[in-house]
C-alpha positions as CSV (number, residue, x, y, z in Angstrom):
1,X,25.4,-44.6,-110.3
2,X,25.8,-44.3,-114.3
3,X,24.6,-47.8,-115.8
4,X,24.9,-48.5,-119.4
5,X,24.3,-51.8,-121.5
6,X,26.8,-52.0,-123.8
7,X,27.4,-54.9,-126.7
8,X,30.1,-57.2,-128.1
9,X,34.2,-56.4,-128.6
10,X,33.3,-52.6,-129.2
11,X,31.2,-52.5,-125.9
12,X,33.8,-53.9,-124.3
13,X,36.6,-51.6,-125.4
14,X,34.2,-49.0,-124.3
15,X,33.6,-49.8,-120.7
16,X,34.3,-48.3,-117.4
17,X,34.0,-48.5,-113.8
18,X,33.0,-51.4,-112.8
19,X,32.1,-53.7,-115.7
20,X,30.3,-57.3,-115.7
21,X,31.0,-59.1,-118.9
22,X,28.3,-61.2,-119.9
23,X,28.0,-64.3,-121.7
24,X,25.4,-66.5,-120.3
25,X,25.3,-69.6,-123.5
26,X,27.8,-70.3,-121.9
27,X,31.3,-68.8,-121.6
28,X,30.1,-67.2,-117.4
29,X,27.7,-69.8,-116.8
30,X,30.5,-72.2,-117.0
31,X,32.8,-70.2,-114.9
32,X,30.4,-70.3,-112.1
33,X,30.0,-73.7,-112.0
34,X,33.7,-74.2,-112.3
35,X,34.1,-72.6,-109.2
36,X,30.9,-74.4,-107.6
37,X,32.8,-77.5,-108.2
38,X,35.8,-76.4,-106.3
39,X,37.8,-75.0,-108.9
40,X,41.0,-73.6,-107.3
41,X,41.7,-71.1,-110.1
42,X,40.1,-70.1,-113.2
43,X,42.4,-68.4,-115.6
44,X,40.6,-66.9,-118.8
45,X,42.8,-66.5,-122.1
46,X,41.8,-65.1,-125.3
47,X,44.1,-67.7,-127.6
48,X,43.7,-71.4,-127.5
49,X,47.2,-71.4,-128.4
50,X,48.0,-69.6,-125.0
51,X,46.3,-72.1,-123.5
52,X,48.1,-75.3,-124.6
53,X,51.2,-72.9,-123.9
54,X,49.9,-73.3,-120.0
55,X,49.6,-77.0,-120.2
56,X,52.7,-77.5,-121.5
57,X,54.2,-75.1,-118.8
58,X,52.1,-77.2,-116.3
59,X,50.5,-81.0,-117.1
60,X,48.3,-80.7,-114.3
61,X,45.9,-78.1,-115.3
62,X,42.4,-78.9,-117.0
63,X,41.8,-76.9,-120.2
64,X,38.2,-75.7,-120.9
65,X,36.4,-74.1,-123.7
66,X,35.4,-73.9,-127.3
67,X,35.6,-72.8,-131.0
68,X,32.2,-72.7,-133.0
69,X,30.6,-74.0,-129.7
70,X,32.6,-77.2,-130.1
71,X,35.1,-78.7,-127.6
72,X,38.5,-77.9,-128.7
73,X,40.5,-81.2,-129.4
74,X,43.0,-81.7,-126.6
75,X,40.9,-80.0,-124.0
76,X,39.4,-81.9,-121.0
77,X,35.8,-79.8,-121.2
78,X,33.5,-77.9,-123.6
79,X,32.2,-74.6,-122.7
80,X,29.0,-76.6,-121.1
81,X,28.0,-76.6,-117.5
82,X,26.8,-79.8,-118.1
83,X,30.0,-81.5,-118.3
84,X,30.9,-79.9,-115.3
85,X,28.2,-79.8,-112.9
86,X,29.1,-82.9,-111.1
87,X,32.6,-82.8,-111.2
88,X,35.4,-82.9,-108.8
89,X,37.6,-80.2,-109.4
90,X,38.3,-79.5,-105.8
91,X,41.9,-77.1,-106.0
92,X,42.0,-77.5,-109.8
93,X,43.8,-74.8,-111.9
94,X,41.0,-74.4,-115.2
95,X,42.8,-72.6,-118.0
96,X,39.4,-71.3,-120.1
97,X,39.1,-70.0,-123.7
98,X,35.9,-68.9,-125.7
99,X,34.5,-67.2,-128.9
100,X,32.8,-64.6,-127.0
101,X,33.2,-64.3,-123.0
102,X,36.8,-64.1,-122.5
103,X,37.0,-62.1,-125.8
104,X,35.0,-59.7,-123.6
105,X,37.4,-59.9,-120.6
106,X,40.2,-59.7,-123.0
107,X,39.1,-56.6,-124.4
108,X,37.8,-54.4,-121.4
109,X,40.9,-52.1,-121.0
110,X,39.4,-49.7,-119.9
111,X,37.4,-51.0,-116.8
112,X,38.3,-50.4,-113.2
113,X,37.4,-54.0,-112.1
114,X,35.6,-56.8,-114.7
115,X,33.2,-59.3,-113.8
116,X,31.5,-62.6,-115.0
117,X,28.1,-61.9,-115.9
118,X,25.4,-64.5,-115.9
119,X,21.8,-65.3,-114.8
120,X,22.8,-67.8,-112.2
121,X,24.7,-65.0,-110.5
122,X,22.5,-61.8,-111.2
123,X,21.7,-61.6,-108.0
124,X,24.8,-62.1,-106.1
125,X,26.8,-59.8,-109.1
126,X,23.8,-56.8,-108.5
127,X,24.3,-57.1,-104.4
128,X,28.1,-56.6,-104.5
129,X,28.0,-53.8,-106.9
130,X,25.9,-52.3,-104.7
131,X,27.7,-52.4,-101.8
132,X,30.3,-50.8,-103.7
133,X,28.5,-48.3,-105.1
134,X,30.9,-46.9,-107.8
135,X,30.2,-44.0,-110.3
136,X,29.9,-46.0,-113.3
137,X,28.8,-49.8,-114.5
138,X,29.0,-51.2,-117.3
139,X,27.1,-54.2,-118.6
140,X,28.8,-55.7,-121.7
141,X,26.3,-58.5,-123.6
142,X,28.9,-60.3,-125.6
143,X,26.6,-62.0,-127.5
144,X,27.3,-64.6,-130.6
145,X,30.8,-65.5,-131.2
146,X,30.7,-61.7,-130.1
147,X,29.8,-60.2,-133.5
148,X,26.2,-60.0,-132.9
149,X,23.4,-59.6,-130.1
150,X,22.1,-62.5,-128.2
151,X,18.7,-62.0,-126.3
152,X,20.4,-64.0,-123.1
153,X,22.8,-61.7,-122.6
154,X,20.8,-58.5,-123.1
155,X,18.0,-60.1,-120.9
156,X,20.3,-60.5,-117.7
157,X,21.9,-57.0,-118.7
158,X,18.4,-55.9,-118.0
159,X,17.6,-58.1,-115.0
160,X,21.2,-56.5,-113.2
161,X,20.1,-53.1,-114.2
162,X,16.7,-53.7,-112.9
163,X,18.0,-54.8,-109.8
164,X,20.7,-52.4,-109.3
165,X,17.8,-49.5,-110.0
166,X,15.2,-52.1,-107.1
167,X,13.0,-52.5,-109.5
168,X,13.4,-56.6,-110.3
169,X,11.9,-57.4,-113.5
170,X,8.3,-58.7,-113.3
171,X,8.6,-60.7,-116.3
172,X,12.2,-62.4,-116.1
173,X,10.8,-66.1,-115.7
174,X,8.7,-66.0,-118.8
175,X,11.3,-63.7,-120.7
176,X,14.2,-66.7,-119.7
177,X,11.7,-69.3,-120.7
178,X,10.6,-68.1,-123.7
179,X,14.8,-68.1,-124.7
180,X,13.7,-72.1,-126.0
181,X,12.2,-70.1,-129.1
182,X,15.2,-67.8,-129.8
183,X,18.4,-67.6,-129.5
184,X,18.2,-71.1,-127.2
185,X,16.5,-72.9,-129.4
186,X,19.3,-74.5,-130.3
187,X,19.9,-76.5,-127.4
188,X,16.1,-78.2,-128.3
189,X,17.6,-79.2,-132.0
190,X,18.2,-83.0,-131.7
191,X,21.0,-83.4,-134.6
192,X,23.0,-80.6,-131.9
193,X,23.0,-82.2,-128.7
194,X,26.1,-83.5,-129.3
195,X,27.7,-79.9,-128.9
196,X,24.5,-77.8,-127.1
197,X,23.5,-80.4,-125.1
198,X,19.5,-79.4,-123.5
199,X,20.8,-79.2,-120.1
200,X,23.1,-76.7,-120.7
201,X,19.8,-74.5,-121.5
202,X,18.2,-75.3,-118.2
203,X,21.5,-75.1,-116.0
204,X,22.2,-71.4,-117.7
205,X,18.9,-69.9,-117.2
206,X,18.6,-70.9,-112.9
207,X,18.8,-67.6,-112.3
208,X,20.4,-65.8,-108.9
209,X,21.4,-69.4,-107.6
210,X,24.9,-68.8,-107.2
211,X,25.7,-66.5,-104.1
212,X,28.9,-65.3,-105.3
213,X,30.9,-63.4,-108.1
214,X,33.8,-64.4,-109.8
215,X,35.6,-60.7,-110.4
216,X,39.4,-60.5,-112.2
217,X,42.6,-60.1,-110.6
218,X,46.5,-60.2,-111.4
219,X,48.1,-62.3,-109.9
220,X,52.0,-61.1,-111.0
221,X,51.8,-61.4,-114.8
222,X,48.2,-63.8,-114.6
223,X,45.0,-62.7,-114.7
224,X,42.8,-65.1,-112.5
225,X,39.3,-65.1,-111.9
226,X,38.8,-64.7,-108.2
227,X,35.9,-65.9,-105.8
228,X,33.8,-63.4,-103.8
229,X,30.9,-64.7,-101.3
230,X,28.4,-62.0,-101.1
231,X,25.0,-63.8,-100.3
232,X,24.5,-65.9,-97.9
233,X,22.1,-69.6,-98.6
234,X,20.0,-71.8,-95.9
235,X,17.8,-74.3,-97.2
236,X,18.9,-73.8,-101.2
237,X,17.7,-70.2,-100.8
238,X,20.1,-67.2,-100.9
239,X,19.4,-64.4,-98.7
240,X,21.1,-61.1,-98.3
């Protein structure tokens, strides 16, 4: 199995095989949890425009993502887990846009299959690749506004390598912690909770506590992220 880390719109126009797109602040995080929540689909577009074009075409789906890390007006959530993590989207269509992550999924011509990268679902992403066992992976950090390296994304590009090669990363909880005095330290600024809320920092950094992938698919014309379970979880712990 060929693994390479690869970075931003470039990466992404470079991968193949099987490629996990990662954005962890906060574009696949969020994904995740949509689907957590009971999401029905989750449909990722590249142009906010294209997404009011969907709620036009259909008033009852939710529209979800940002611009500069801000909510975009008309849209029902921000790009934060936080809004979402305790709501009831049981069968809900989420149309989602973003400066970075679906810029990645947008961009990936070139892949066999694409995948949402994040911490939360290292695990569950590293297990089902695995199991598939394909030539060649590809682990696309998307980074800021994907025009320059975050160390989130290249820290779980590391963490799925390391556990794709069985050899976990000793250091990941101190690594994810230590993300407060870098490229998270944002969500610790008071005058931008309003926008990175702080527990958006603590809900994207759980790490391998969702046991399943969210992986692309067409359906006809759409592409729509679709739910795999590949880990099973008694007692809040997920085993293989």
């Amino acid at each position: 199995m060929d693994i390479r880390i690869l970075h931003l719109v470039e990466g992404a126009r470079q991968a193949i095989g099987t490629t996990v797109v990662i954005d962890v602040f906060r574009a696949m995080t969020v994904e995740a949890y949509l689907s957590r929540q009971g999401a029905g689909k989750i449909i990722p577009v590249g142009d906010v425009e294209k997404a009011f074009e969907w709620k036009k075409r259909d008033p009852g789906v939710l529209l979800c993502g940002e611009r500069g890390g801000k909510m975009i007006e008309g849209f029902q959530f921000g790009n934060s887990p936080s809004q979402i993590e305790k709501a009831d989207l049981t069968g809900k269509t989420v149309i989602h846009t973003t400066s970075a992550g679906t810029q990645g999924i947008a961009n990936a011509i070139h892949a066999d299959e694409i995948i949402a990268g994040s911490l939360v679902s290292a695990r569950a992403i590293a297990e089902y690749i695995k199991r598939k066992n394909p030539a060649h992976v590809s682990l696309v950090c998307m980074g800021l506004a994907a025009v320059s390296q975050t160390e989130e994304d290249n820290l779980c590009a590391e963490y799925i390598k390391s556990l794709l090669e069985n050899h976990p990363l000793p250091d990941l909880q101190e690594r994810m912690e230590d993300l407060k005095n870098t490229s998270g330290a944002k969500f610790f600024d008071p005058a931008q909770q309003s926008v990175f809320p702080e527990r958006d920092f603590h809900l994207c950094i759980q790490a391998d506590t969702v046991p399943f992938i969210l992986r692309l698919k067409k359906e006809g014309d759409t592409d729509v992220m679709e739910r795999v379970d590949v880990l099973s979880c008694t007692d809040g712990k997920m085993n293989d």
